[in-house]
Biopython code that builds the backbone (N, CA, C, O; Angstrom):
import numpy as np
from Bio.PDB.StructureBuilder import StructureBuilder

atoms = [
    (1, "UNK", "N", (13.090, -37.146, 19.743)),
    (1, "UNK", "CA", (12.873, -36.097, 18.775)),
    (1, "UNK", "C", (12.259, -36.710, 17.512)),
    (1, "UNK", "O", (12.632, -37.813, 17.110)),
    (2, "UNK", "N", (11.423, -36.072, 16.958)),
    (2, "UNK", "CA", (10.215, -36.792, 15.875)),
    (2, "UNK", "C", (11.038, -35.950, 14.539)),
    (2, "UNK", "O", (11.430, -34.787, 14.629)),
    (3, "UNK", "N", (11.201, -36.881, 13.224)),
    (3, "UNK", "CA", (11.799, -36.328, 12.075)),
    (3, "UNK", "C", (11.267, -34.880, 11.571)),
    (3, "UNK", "O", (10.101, -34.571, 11.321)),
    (4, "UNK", "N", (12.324, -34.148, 11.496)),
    (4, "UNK", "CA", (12.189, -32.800, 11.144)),
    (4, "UNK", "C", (11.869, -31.671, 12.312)),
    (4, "UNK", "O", (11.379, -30.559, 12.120)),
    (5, "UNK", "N", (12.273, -32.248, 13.564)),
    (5, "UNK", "CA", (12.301, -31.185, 14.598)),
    (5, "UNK", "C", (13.679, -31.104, 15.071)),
    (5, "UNK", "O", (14.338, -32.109, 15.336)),
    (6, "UNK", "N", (14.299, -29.418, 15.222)),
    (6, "UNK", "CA", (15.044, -29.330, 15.833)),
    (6, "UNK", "C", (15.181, -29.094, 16.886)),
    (6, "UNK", "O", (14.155, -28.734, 17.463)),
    (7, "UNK", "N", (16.237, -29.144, 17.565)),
    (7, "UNK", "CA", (16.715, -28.654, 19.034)),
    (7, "UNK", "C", (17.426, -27.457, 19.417)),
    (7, "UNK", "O", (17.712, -26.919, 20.486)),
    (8, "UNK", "N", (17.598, -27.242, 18.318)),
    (8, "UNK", "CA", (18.400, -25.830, 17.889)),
    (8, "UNK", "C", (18.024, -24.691, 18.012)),
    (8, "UNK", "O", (18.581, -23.729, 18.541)),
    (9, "UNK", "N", (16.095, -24.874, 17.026)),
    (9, "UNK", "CA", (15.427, -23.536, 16.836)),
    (9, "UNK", "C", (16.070, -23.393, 15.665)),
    (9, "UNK", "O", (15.354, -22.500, 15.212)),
    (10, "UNK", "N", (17.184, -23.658, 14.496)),
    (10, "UNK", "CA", (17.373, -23.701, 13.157)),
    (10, "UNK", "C", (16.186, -24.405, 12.338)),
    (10, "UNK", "O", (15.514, -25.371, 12.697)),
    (11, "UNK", "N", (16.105, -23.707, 11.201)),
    (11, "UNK", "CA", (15.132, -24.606, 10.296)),
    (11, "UNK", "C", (16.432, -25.853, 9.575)),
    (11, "UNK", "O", (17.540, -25.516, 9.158)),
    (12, "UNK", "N", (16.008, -26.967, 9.595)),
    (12, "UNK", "CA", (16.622, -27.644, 8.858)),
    (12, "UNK", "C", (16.297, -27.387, 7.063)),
    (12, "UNK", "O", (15.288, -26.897, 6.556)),
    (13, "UNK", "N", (17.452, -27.875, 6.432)),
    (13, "UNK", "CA", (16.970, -28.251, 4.519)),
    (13, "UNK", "C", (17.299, -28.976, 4.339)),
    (13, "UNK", "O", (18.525, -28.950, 4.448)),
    (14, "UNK", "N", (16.762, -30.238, 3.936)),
    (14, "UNK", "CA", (16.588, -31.193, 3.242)),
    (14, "UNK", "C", (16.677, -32.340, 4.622)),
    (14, "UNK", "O", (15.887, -31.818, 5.410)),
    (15, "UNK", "N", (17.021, -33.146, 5.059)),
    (15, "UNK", "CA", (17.401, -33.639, 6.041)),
    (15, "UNK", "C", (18.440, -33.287, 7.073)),
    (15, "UNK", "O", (18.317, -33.457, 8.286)),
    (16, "UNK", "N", (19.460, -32.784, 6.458)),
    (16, "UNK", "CA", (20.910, -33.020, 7.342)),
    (16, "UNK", "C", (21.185, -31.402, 7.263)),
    (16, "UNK", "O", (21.964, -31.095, 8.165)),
    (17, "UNK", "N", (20.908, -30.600, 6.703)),
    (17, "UNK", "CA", (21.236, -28.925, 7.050)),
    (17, "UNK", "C", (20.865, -28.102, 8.056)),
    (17, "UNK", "O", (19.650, -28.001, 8.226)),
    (18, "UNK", "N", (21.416, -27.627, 8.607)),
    (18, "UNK", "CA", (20.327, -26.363, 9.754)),
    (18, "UNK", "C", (21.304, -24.908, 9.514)),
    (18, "UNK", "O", (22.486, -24.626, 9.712)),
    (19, "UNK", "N", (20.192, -24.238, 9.020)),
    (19, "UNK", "CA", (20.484, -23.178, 8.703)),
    (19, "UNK", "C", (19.985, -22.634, 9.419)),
    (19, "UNK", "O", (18.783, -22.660, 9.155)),
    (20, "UNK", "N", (20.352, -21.634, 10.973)),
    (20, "UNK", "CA", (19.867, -20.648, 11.666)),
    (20, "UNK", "C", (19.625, -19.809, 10.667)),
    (20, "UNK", "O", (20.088, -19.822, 9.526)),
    (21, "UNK", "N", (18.489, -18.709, 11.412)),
    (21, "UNK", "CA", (17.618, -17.811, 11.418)),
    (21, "UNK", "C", (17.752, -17.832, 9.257)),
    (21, "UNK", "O", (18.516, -17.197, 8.531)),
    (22, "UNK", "N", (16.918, -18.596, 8.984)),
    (22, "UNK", "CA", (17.174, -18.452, 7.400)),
    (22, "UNK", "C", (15.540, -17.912, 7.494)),
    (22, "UNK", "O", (15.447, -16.724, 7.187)),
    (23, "UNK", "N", (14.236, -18.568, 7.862)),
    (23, "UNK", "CA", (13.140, -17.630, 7.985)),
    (23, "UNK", "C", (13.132, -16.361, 8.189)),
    (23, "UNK", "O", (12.119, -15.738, 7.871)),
    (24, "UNK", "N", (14.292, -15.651, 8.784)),
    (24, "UNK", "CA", (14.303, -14.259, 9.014)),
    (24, "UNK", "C", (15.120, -13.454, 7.998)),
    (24, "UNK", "O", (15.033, -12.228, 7.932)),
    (25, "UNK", "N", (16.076, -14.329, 7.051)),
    (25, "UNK", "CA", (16.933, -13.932, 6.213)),
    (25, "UNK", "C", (15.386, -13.919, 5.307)),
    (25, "UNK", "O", (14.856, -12.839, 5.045)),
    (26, "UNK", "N", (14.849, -15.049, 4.941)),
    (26, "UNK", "CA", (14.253, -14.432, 3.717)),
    (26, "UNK", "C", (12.884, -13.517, 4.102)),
    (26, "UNK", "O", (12.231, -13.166, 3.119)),
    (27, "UNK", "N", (12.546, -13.235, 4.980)),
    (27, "UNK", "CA", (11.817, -12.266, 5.184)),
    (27, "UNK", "C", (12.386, -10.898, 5.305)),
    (27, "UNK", "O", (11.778, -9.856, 5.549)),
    (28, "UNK", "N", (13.709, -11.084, 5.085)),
    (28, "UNK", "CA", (14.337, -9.598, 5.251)),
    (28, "UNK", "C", (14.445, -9.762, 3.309)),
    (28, "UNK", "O", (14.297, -8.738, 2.642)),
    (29, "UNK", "N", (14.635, -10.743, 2.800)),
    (29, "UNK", "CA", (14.517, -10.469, 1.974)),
    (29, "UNK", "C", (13.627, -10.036, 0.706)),
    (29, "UNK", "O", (13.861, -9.354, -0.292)),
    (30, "UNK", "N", (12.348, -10.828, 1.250)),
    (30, "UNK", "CA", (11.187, -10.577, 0.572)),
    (30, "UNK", "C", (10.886, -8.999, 0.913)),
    (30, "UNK", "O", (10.200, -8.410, 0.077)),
    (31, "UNK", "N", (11.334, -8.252, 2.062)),
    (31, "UNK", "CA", (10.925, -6.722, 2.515)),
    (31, "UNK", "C", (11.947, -6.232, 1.430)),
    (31, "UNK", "O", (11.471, -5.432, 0.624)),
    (32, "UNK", "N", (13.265, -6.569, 1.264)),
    (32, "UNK", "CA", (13.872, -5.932, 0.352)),
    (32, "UNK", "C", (13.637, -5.474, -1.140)),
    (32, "UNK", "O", (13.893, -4.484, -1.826)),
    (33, "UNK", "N", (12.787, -7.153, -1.352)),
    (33, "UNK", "CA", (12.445, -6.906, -3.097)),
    (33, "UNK", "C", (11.332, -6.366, -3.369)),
    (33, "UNK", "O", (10.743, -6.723, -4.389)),
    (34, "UNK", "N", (10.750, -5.325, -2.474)),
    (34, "UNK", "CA", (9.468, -5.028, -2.372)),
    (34, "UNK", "C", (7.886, -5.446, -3.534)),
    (34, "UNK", "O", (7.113, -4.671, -4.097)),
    (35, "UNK", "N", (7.924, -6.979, -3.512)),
    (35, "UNK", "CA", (7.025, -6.954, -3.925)),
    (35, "UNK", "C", (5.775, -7.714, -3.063)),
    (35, "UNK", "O", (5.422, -7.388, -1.930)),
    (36, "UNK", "N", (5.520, -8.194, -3.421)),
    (36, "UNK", "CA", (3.998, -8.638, -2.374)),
    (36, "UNK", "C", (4.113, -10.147, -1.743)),
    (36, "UNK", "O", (4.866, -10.859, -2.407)),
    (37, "UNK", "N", (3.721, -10.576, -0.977)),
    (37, "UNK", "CA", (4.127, -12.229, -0.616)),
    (37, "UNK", "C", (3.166, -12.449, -1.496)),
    (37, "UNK", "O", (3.822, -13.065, -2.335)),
    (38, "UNK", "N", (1.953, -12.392, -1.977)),
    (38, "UNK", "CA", (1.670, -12.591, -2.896)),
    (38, "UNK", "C", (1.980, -13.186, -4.015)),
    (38, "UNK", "O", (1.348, -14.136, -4.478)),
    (39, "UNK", "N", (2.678, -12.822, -4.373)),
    (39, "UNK", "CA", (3.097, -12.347, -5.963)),
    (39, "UNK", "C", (4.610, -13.328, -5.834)),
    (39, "UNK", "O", (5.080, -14.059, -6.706)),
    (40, "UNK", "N", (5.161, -13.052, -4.432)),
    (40, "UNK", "CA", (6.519, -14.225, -4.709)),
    (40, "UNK", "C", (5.904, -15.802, -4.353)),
    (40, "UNK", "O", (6.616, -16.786, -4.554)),
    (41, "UNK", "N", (4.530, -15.931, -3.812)),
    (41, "UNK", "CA", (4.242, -16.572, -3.109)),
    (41, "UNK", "C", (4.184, -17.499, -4.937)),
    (41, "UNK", "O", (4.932, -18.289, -5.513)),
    (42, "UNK", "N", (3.237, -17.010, -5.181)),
    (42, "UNK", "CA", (2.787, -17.391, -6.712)),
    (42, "UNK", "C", (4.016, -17.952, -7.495)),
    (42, "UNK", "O", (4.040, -19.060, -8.030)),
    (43, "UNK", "N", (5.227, -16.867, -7.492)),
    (43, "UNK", "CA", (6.256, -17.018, -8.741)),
    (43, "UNK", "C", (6.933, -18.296, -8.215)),
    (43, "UNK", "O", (7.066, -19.134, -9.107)),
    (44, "UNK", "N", (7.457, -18.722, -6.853)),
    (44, "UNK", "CA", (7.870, -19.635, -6.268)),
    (44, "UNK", "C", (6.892, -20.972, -6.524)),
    (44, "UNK", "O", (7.652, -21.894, -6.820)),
    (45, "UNK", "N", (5.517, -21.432, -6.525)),
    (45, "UNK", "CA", (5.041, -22.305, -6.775)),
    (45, "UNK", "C", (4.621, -22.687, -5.516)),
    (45, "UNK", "O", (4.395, -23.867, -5.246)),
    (46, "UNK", "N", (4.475, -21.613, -4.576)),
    (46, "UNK", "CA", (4.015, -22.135, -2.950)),
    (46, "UNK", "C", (2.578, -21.043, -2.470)),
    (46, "UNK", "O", (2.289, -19.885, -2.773)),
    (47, "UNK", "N", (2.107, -21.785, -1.844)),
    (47, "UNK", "CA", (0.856, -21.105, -1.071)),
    (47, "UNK", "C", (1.600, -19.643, -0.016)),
    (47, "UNK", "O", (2.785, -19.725, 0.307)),
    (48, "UNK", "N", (0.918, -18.643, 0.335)),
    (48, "UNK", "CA", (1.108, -17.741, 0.914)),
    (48, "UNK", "C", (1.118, -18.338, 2.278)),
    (48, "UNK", "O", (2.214, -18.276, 2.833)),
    (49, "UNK", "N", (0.349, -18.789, 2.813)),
    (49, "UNK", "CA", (0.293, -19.574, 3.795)),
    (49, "UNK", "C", (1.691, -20.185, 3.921)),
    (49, "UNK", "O", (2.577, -19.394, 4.244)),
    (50, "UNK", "N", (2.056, -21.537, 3.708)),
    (50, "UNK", "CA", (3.178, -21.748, 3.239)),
    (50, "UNK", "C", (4.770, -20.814, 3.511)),
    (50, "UNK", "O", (5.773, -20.899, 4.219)),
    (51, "UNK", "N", (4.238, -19.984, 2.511)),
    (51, "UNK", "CA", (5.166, -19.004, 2.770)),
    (51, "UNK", "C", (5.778, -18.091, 3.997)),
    (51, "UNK", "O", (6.866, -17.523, 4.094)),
    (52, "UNK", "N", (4.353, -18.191, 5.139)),
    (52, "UNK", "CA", (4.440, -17.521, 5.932)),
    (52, "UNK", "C", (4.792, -18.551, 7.148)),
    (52, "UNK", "O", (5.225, -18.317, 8.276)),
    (53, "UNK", "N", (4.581, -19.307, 6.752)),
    (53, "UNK", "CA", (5.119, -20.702, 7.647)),
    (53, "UNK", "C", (6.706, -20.484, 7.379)),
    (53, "UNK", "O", (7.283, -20.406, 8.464)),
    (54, "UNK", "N", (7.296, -20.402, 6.648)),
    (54, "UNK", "CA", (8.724, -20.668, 6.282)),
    (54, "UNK", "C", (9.131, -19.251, 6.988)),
    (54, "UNK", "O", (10.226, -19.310, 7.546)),
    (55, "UNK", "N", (8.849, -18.718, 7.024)),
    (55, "UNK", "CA", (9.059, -17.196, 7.623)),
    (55, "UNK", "C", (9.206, -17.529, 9.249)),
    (55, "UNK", "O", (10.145, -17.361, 10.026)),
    (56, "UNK", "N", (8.022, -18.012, 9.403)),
    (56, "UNK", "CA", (8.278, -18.147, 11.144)),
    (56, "UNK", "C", (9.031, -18.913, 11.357)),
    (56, "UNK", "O", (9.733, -18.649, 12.334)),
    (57, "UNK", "N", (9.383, -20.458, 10.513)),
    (57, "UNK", "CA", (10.016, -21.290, 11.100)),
    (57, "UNK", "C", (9.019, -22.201, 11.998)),
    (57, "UNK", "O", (9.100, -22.526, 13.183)),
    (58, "UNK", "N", (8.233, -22.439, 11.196)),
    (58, "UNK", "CA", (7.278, -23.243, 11.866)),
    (58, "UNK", "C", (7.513, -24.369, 10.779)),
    (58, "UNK", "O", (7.065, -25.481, 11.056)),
    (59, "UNK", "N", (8.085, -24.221, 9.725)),
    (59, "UNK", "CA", (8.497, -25.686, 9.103)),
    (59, "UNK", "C", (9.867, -25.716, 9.118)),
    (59, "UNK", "O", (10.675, -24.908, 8.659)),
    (60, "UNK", "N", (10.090, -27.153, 9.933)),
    (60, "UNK", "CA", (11.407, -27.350, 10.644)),
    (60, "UNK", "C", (12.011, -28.365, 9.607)),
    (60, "UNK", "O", (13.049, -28.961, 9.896)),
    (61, "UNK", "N", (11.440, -28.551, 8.517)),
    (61, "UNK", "CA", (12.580, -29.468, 6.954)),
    (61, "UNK", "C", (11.838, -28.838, 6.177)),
    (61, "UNK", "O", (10.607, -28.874, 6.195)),
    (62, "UNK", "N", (12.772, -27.985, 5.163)),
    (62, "UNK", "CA", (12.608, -27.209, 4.241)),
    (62, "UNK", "C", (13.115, -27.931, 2.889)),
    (62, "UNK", "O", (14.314, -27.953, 2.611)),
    (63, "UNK", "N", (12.008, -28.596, 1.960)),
    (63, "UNK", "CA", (12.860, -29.097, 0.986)),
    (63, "UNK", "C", (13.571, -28.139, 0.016)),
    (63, "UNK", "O", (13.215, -26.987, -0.229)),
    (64, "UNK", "N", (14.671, -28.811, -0.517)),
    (64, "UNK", "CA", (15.594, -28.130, -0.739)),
    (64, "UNK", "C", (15.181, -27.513, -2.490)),
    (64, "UNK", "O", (15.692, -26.456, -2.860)),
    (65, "UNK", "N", (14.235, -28.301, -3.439)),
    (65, "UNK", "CA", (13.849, -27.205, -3.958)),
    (65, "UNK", "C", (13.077, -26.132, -4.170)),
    (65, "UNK", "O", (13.213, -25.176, -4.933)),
    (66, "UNK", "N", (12.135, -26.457, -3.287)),
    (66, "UNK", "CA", (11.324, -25.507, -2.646)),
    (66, "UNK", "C", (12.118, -24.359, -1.705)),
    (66, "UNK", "O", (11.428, -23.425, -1.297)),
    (67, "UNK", "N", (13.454, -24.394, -1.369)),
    (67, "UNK", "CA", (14.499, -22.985, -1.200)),
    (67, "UNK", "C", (15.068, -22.448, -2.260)),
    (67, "UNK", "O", (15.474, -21.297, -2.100)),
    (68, "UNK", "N", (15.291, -23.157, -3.779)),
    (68, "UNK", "CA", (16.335, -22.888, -4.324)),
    (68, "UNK", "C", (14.919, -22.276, -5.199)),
    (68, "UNK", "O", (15.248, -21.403, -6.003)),
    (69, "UNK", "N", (13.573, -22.549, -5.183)),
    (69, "UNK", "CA", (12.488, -21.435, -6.025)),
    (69, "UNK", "C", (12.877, -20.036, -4.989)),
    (69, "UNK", "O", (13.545, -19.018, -5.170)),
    (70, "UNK", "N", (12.184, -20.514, -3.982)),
    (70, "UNK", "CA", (12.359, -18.931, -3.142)),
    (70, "UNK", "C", (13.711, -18.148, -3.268)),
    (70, "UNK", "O", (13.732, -16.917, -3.245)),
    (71, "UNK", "N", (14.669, -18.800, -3.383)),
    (71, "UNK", "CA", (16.494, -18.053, -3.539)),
    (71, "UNK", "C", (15.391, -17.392, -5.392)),
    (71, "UNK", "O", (14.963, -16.252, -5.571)),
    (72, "UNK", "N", (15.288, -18.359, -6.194)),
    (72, "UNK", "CA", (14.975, -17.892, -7.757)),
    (72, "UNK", "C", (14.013, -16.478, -7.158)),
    (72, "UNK", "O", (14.599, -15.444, -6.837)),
    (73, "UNK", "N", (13.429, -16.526, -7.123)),
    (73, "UNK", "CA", (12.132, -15.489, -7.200)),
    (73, "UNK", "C", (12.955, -14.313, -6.441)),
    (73, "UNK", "O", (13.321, -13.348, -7.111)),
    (74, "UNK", "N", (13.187, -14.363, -5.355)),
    (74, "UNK", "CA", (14.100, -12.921, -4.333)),
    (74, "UNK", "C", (15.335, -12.402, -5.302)),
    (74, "UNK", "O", (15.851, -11.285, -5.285)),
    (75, "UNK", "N", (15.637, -13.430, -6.082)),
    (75, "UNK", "CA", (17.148, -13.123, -6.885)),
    (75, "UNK", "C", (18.378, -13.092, -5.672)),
    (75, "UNK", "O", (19.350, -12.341, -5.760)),
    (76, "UNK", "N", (18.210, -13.812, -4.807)),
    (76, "UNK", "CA", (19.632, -14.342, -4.039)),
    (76, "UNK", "C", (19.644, -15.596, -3.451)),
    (76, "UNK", "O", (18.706, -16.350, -3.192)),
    (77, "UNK", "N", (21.053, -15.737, -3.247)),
    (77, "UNK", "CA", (21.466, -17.281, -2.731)),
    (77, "UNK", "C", (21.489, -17.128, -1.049)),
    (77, "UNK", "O", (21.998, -16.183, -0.445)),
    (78, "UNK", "N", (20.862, -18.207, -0.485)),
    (78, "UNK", "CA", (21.334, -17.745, 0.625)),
    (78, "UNK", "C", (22.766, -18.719, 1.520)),
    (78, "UNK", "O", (23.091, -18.686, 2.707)),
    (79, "UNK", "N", (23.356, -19.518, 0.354)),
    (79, "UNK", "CA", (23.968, -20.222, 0.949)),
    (79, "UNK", "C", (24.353, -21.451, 0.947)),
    (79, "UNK", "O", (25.492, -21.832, 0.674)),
    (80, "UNK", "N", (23.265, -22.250, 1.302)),
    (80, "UNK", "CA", (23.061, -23.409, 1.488)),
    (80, "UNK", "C", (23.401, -24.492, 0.391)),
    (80, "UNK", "O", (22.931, -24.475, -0.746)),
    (81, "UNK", "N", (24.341, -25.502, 0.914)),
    (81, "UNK", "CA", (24.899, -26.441, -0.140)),
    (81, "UNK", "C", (24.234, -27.674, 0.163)),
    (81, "UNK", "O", (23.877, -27.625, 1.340)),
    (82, "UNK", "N", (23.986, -28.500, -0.245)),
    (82, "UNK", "CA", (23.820, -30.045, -0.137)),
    (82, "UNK", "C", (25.275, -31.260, 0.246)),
    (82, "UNK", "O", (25.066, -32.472, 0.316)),
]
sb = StructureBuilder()
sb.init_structure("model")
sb.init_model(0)
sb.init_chain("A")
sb.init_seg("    ")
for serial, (resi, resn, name, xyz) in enumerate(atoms, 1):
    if name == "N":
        sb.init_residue(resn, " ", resi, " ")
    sb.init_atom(name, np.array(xyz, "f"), 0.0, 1.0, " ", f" {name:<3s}", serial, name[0])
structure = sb.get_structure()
């Protein structure tokens, strides 16, 4: 297994976390705060692209402040401790 792939199908954060289906938590959440991926894409400090990667779970190590912008911008926690 090559660093930052799981076996799980969880996205990992930071090295040692796996947080199942968290790409689908924040895409339920970004539908919630109805504003544009756009626009959170921007306030977070990440490419839309990017963004939509984290959604699918096609990035399997999620650094951890690059979650705690996306938790900032949606206005929720989803959890995840260090």
């Amino acid at each position: 297994m090559k660093i930052g792939e799981s076996n799980n199908g969880a996205m990992k954060v930071g090295w040692e976390i796996d947080v199942p289906e968290l790409g689908q938590r924040i895409r339920d959440a970004k539908h919630e705060s109805g504003r544009t991926i756009t626009q959170l894409a921007a306030e977070a400090d990440i490419s839309v692209a990017n963004w939509y990667a984290i959604e699918q779970e096609r990035i399997k190590v999620l650094p951890l402040p690059t979650l705690r912008r996306i938790e900032q911008v949606l206005g929720i926690e989803f959890g995840v401790q260090p």
